[in-house]
C-alpha positions as CSV (number, residue, x, y, z in Angstrom):
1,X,-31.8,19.2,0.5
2,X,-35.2,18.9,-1.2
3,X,-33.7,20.5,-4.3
4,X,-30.6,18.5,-4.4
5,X,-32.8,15.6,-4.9
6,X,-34.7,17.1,-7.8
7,X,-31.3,17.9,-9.7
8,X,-30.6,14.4,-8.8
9,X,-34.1,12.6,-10.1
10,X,-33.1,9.8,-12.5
11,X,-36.0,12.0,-14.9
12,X,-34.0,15.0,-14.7
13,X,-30.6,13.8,-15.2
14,X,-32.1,12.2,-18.8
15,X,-33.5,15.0,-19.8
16,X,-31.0,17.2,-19.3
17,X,-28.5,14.8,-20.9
18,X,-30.6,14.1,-23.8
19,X,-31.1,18.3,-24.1
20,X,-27.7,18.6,-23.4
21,X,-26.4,15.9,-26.6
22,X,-29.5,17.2,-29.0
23,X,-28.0,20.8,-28.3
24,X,-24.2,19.9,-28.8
25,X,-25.3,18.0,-32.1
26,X,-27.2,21.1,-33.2
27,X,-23.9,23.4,-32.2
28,X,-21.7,21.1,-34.0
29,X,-23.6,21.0,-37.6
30,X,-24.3,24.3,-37.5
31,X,-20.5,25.0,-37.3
32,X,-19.6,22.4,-40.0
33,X,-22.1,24.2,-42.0
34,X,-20.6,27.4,-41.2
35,X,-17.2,26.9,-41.6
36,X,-18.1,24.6,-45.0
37,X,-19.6,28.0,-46.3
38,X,-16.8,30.0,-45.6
39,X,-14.4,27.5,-46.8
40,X,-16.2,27.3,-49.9
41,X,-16.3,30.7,-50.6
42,X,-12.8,31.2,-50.1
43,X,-12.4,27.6,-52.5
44,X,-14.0,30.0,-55.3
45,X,-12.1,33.1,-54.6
46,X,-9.1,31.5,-55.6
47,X,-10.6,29.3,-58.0
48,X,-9.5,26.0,-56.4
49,X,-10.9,22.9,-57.2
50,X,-13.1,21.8,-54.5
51,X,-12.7,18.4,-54.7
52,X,-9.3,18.5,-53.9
53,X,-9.7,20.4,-50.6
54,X,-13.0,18.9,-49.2
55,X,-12.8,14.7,-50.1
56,X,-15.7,14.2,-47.5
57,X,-19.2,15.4,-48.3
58,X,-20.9,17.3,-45.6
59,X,-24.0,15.0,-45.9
60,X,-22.3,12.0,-44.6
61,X,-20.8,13.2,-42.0
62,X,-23.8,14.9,-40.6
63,X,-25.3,10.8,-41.2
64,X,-22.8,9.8,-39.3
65,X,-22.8,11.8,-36.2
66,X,-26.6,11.6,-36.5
67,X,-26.4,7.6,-36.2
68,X,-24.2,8.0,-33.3
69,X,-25.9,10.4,-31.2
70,X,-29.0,8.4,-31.7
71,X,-27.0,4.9,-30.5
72,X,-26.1,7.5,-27.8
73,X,-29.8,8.6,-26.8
74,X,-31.3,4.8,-27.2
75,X,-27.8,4.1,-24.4
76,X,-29.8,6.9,-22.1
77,X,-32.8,5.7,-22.9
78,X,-32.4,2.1,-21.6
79,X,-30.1,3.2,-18.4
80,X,-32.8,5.4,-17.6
81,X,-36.0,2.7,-18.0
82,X,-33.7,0.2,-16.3
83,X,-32.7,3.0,-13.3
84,X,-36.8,3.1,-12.9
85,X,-37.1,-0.5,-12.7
86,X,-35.0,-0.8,-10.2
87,X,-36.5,2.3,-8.3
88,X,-39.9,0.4,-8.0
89,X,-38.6,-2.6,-6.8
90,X,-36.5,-0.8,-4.4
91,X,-39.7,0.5,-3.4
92,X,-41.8,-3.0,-3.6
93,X,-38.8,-4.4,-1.2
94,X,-39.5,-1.4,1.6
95,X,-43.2,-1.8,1.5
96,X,-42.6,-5.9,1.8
97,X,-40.0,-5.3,4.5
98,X,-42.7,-3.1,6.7
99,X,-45.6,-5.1,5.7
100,X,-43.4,-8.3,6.7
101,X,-41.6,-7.4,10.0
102,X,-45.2,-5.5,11.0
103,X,-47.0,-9.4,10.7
104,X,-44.2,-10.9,12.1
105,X,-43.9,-8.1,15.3
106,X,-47.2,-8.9,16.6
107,X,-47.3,-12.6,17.1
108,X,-43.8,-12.1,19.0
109,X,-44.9,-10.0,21.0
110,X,-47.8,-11.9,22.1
111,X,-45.7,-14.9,22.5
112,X,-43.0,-12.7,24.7
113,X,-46.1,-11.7,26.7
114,X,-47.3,-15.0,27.6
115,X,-43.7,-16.8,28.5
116,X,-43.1,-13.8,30.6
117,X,-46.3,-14.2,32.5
118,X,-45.4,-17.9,33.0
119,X,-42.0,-17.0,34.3
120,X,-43.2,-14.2,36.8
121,X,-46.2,-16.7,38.8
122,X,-44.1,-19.9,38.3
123,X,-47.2,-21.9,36.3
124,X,-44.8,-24.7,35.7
125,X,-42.1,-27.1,36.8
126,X,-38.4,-25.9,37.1
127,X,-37.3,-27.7,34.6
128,X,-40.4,-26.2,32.2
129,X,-39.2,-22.8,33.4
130,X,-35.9,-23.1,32.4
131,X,-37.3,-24.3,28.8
132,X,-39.7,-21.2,28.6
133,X,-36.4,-18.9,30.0
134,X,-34.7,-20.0,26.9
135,X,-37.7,-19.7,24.9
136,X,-38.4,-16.0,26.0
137,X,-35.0,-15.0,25.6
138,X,-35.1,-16.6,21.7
139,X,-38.3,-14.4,21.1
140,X,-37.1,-11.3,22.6
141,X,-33.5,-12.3,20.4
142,X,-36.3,-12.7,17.2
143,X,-38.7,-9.3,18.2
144,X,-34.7,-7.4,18.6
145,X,-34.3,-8.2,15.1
146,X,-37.4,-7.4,13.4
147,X,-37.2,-4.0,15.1
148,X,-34.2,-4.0,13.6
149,X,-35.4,-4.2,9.9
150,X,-38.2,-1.9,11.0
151,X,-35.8,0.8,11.7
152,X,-33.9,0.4,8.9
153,X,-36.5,0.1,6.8
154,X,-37.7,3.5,7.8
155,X,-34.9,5.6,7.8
156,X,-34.0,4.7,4.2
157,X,-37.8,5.5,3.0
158,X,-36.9,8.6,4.6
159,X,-40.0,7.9,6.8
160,X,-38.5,7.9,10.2
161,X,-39.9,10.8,12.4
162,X,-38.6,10.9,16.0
163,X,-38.0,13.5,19.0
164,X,-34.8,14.7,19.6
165,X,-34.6,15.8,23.3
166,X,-31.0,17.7,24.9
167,X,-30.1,14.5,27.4
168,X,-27.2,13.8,29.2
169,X,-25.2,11.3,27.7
170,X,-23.9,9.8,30.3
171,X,-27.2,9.3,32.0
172,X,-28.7,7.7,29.2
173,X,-26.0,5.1,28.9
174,X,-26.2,4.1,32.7
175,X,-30.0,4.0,32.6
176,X,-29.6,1.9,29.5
177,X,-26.9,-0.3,31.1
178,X,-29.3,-0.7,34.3
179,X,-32.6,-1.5,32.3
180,X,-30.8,-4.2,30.5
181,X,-28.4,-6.4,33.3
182,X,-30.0,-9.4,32.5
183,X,-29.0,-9.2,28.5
184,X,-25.5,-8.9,29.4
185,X,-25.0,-10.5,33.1
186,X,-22.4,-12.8,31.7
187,X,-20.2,-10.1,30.3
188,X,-17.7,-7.6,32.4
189,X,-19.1,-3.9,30.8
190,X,-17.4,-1.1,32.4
191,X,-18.7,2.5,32.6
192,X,-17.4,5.1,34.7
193,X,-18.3,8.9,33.2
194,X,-16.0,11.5,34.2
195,X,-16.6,13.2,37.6
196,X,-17.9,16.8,37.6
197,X,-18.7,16.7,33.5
198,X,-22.0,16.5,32.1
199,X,-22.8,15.4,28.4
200,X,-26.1,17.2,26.7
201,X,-26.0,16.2,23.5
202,X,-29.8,16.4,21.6
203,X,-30.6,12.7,20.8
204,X,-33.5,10.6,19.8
205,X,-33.9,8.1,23.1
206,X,-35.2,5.2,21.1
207,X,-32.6,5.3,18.5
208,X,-29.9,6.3,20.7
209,X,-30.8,3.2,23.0
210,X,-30.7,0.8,19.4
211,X,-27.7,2.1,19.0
212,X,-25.9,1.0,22.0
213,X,-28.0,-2.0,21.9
214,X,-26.7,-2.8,18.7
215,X,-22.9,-1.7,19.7
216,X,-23.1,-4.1,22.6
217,X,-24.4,-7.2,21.1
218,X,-22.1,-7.3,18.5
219,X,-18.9,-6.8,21.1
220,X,-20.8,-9.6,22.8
221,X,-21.5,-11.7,19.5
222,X,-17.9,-11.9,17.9
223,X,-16.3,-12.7,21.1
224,X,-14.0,-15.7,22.2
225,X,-13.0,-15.0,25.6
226,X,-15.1,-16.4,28.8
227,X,-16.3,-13.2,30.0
228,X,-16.2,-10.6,27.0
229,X,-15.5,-7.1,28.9
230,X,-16.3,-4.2,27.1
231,X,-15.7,-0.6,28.2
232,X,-17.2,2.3,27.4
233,X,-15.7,5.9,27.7
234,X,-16.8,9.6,27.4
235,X,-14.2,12.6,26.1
236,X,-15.0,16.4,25.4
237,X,-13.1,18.0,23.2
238,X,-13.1,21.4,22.2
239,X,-15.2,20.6,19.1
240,X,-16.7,16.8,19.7
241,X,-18.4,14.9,22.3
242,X,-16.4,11.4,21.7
243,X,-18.4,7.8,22.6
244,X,-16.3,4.9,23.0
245,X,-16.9,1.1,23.5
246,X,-13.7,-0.6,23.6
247,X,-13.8,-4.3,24.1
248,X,-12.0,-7.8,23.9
249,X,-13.3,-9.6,21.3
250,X,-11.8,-11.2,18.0
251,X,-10.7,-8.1,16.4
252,X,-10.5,-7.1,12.9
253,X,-8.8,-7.1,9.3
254,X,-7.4,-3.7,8.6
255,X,-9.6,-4.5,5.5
256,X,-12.7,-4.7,6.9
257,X,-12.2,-1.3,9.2
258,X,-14.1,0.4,6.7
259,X,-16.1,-2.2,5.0
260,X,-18.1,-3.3,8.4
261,X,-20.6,-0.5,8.3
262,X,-22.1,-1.8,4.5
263,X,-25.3,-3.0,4.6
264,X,-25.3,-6.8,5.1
265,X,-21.2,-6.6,5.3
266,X,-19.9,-9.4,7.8
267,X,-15.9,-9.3,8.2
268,X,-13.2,-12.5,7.6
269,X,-13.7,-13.6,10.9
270,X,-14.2,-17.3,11.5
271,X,-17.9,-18.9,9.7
272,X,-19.5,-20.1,13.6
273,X,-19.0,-16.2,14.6
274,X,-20.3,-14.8,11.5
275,X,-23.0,-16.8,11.5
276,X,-24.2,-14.9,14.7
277,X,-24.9,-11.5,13.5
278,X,-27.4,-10.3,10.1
279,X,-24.9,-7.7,8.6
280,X,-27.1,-4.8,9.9
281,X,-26.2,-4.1,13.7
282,X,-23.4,-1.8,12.2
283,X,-24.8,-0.8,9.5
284,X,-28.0,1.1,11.5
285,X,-25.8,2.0,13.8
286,X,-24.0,4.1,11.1
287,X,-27.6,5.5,9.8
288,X,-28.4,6.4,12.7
289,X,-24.9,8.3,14.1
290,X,-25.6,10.3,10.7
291,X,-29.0,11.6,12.1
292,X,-27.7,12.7,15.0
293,X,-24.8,14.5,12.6
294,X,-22.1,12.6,13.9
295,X,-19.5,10.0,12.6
296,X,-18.5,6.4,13.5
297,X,-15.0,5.1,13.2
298,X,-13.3,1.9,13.8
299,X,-10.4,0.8,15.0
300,X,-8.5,-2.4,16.2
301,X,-4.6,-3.3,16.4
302,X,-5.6,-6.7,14.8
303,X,-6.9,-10.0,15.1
304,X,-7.8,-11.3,18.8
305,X,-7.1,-7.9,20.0
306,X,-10.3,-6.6,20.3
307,X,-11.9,-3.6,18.5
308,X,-12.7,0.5,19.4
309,X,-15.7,2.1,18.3
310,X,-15.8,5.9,18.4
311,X,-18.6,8.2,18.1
312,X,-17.9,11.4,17.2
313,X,-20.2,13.7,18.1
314,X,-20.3,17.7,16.8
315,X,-19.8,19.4,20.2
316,X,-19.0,23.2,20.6
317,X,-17.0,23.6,24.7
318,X,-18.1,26.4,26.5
C-alpha cells in the first residue's frame, strides 16, 4: 500500500514523465539521424541527387520536435506546480477542519453538560424545562455533527487509529438501539436478529456505532410519514455477513442510487428535506464500511417508496 502511494506521488509521476518524453525525444533523433545516414549513403551509391529525395532538412525538424516537446514539458510543469497547490490547501483545509470542530467541541459540550444538569434536578419552571429540553437536544444535534467532521476529517488524513474488537453484531445493534430510545422514540424501528445465529464480525465500536447513528438519522431525516419505521435485518451467507436498514421514507432517483455516497451529495428530493441533512451522513458511512472491508449499496423501487441500505460484510460460514 505504502509503495503504491510512492508510484502515485504527483513528484514521481513528473519525473518519470518528463524522463520518459526527454528519453523518447532522444530515441527519436537518434533514429532520424540514423536512418538519414544510411539514406544518404545509399543517395551516393547510386549517385542520386539528394535534393530530390530529402526536401526537408534534418535541422528543422529536430527544431521542431524540440519546440514541441518543450511546450510539452512547460504543460507538465504547470499541472504539476498547480497539483501541489492544491495538495497544500487540501492540507490547510484538514488542519482548519480539526483545529475548528476541536474549538467548537469543547464549548458544546460544556453547554450539553450544564442543560443536562438542569434537566436531571428540575432547577427551573416546566415551561423553562421544556425550553432547555429543546435546547439540549439542539446542542447534542450541533456536538453530533462536529463529531461528524472530526471523523471525516481523520480518516482522509489517514490519521484515524482505532481498535477493532471480534463483536457480535447483533448485540451491538440492540445495545445501540437501547442506549439511544430517546433519539428516536417517535419512530417505529424494528430489530429482530435471527434465533440461534450469532454475528462476530471484528469492528471498531465507535465507528460502527457512527455508522448506524448516521444510517438512522438520515431514514429519520428524509421522511414524510407520521411515524417513519425503519427495519433492520441480519443474513449470513456463505461468503458475507449482510446489514440491512430498510425503511419508509421518501425514496430515491434511480440517479442518485449511486451518487448519494459523494461527499456533500444531497439527492433531487424536495428543498425543506434537503435542507435537513450536510451531505456527509452517507458519505462517512461509506469511509467507514471500507475500513471495515466491506461495501454499501443502495436500493429503492422509487420515489415515496422508501429506501434499502445493505452492508455487505466479507464473511467466510463455517
Amino acid at each position: 500500500m505504502i509503495r503504491s502511494r510512492w508510484i502515485l506521488h504527483p513528484l514521481f509521476v513528473f519525473i518519470f514523465s518528463t524522463t520518459a518524453l526527454v528519453a523518447s525525444l532522444f530515441l527519436y533523433i537518434y533514429w532520424y539521424m540514423a536512418v538519414n545516414t544510411d539514406l544518404e549513403a545509399i543517395l551516393l551509391r547510386f549517385n542520386l541527387d539528394r535534393g530530390e529525395v530529402l526536401k526537408s532538412q534534418v535541422w528543422v525538424v529536430i527544431m521542431v520536435l524540440s519546440i514541441l516537446v518543450g511546450i510539452i514539458l512547460t504543460g507538465i510543469f504547470i499541472i504539476f506546480l498547480y497539483n501541489q497547490k492544491i495538495s497544500r490547501l487540501y492540507g490547510l483545509q484538514q488542519n482548519f477542519i480539526n483545529t475548528f470542530t476541536h474549538e467548537l467541541k469543547t464549548p458544546v459540550t460544556s453547554l450539553k453538560l450544564y442543560l443536562d444538569t438542569a434537566l436531571k434536578y428540575n432547577l427551573y419552571t416546566p415551561d423553562q424545562l421544556k425550553y432547555i429540553q429543546y435546547m439540549s437536544q439542539d446542542v447534542a444535534r450541533l456536538s453530533y455533527t462536529i463529531n461528524r467532521i472530526l471523523s471525516i476529517a481523520k480518516m482522509e488524513s489517514g490519521g484515524y487509529q482505532g481498535e477493532f474488537v471480534l463483536l457480535d453484531l447483533a448485540e451491538e445493534i440492540q445495545r445501540f438501539l437501547k442506549n439511544h430510545t430517546d433519539m428516536f422514540r417517535k419512530c417505529d424501528i424494528r430489530f429482530v436478529p435471527p434465533p440461534g445465529l450469532s454475528f462476530y464480525y471484528p469492528v471498531n465500536p465507535s465507528l460502527f456505532e457512527i455508522l448506524l447513528m448516521n444510517l438512522l438519522t438520515n431514514a429519520v431525516h428524509y421522511n414524510e410519514s407520521e411515524t417513519p419505521q425503519i427495519q433492520i435485518t441480519l443474513e449470513q451467507t456463505p461468503h458475507y455477513l449482510l446489514i440491512r436498514f430498510l425503511d419508509n421514507g421518501i425514496g430515491l432517483e434511480k440517479s442518485d442510487v449511486k451518487k448519494i455516497f459523494r461527499k456533500f451529495y444531497q439527492g433531487q428530493g424536495r428543498e425543506e428535506l434537503k435542507a435537513r441533512g450536510s451531505g456527509l451522513g452517507l458519505y462517512l458511512v461509506k469511509n467507514i464500511v471500507r475500513m471495515h472491508k466491506g461495501k454499501i449499496t443502495a436500493e429503492s423501487p422509487g420515489i415515496g417508496q422508501g429506501s434499502v441500505f445493505t452492508i455487505s460484510l466479507p464473511y467466510k460460514k463455517v
